[in-house]
C-alpha positions as CSV (number, residue, x, y, z in Angstrom):
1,X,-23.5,13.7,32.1
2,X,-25.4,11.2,34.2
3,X,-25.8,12.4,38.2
4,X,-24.2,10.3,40.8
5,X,-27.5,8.6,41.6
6,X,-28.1,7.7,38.2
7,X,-24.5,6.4,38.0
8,X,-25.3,4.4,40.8
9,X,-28.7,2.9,39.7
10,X,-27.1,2.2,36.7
11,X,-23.8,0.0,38.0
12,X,-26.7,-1.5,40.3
13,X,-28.4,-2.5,36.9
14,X,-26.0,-4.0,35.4
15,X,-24.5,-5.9,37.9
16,X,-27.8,-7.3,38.8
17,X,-27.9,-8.3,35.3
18,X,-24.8,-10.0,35.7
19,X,-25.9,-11.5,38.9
20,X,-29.0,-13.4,37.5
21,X,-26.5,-14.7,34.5
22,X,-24.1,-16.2,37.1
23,X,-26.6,-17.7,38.9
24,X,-28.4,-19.2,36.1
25,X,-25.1,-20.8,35.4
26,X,-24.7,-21.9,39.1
27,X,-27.8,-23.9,38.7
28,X,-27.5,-25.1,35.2
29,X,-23.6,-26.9,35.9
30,X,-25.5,-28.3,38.7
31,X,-27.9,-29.9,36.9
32,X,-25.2,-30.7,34.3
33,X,-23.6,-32.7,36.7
34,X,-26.6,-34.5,37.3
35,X,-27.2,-35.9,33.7
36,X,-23.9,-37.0,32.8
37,X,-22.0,-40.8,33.2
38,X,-18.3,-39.2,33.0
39,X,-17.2,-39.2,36.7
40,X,-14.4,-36.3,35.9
41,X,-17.5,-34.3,33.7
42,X,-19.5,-34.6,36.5
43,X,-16.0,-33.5,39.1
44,X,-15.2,-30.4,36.4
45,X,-18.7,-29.3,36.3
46,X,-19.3,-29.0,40.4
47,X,-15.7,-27.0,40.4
48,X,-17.0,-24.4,37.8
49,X,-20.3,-24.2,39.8
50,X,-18.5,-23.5,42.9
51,X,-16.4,-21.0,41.2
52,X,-19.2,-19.4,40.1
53,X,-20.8,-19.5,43.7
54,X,-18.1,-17.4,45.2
55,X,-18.6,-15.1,42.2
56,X,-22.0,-14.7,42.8
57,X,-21.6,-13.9,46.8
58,X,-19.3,-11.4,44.9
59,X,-21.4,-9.6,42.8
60,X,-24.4,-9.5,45.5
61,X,-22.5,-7.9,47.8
62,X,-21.3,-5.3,45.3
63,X,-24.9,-4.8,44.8
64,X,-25.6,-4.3,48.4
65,X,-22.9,-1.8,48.4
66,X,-24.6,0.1,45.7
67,X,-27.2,0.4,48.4
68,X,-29.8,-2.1,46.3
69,X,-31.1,-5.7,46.9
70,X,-29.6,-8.3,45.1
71,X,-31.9,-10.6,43.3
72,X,-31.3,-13.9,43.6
73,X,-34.3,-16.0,41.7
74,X,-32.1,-17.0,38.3
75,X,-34.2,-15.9,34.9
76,X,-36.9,-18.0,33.6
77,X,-34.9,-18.8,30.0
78,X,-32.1,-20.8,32.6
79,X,-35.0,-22.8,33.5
80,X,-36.2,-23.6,30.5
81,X,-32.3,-24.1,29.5
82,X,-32.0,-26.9,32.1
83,X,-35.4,-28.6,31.2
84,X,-34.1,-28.8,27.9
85,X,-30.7,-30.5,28.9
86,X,-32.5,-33.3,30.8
87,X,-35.1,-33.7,27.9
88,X,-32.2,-34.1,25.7
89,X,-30.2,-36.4,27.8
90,X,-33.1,-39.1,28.0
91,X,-33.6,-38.6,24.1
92,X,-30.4,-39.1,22.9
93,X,-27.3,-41.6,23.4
94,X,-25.0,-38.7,22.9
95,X,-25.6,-37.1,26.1
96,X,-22.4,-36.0,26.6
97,X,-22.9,-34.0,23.1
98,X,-26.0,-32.4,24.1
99,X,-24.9,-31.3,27.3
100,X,-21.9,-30.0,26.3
101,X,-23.1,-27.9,23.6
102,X,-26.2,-26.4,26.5
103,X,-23.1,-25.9,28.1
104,X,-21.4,-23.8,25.2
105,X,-24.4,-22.1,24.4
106,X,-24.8,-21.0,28.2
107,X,-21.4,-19.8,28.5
108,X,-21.7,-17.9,25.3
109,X,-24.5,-16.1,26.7
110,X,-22.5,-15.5,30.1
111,X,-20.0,-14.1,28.4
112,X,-22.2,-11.6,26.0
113,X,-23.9,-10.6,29.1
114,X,-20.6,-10.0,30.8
115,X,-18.9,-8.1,27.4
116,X,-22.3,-6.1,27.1
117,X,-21.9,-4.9,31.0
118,X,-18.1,-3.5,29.7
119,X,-18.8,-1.8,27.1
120,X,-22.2,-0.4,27.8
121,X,-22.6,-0.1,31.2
122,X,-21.6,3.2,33.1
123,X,-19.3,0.8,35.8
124,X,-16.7,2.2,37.7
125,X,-13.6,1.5,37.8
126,X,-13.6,-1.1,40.2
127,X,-16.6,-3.1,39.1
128,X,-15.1,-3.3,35.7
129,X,-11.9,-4.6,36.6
130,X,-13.8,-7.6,38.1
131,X,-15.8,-8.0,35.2
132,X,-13.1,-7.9,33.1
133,X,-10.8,-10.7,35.4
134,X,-14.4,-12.8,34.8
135,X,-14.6,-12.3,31.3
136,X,-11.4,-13.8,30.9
137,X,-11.8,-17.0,32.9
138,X,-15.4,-17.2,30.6
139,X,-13.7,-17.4,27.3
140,X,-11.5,-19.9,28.6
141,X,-14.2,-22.4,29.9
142,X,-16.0,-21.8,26.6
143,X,-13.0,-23.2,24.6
144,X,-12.9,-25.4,26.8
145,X,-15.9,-27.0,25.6
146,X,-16.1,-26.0,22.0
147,X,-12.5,-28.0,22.6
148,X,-14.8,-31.3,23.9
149,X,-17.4,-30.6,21.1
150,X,-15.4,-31.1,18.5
151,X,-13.6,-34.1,19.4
């Protein structure tokens, strides 16, 4: 059985993990808004990113209280994710397509990150419960846009 320090390196871990995901989303719906023509695309995008702001502030603090520093830098593959979405938004006249999909594949990796922080990760009780509440409103903005895709 894991000690309470270890317990409380480990929730630290993953939420940190989940941190760095939500951020890279932050900043990749914010460059989505940038690249496309549909006014209310552009509008839905900024309301997720905001959304996930506040979740974000969430999480951090939660790390604080874990007595660690949050991280706040975004990984280096969400970079590379965004570079590709406004590489393939000069390239092709079916921008709204290929940032859409970015958008699926982003979320899908969100939401894995999120699922793998619930089943593996050594959360209490409390932490999990949030996780869980965001897991839900993940799957339904993926939808969303697999929704969008295929239409």
């Amino acid at each position: 059985m894991p000690t309470e320090e270890e317990t409380r390196i480990s929730d630290a871990a993953e939420l940190q993990h989940v941190l760095t995901r939500y951020i890279d989303s932050y900043n990749g719906y914010h460059q989505a808004a940038e690249v496309v023509d549909s006014p209310s695309l552009k509008s839905a995008f900024l309301e997720i990113a905001e959304r996930r702001k506040i979740i974000i502030e969430h999480v951090a603090t939660l790390i604080v209280n874990e007595g660690e520093k949050p991280e706040t830098d975004g990984s280096v593959e969400a970079a590379v994710h965004r570079w590709w979405i406004r590489v393939r938004a000069q390239m092709t006249d079916e921008e709204l397509k290929a940032v859409l999909a970015e958008c699926v594949r982003g979320e899908t990796v969100l939401a894995n990150t999120i699922q793998n922080a619930l089943d593996h990760g050594q959360l209490d009780s409390t932490h999990a419960e949030i996780l869980a509440e965001v897991s839900t409103e993940l799957k339904a903005a993926l939808e969303t846009f697999k929704t969008a895709l295929d239409h």
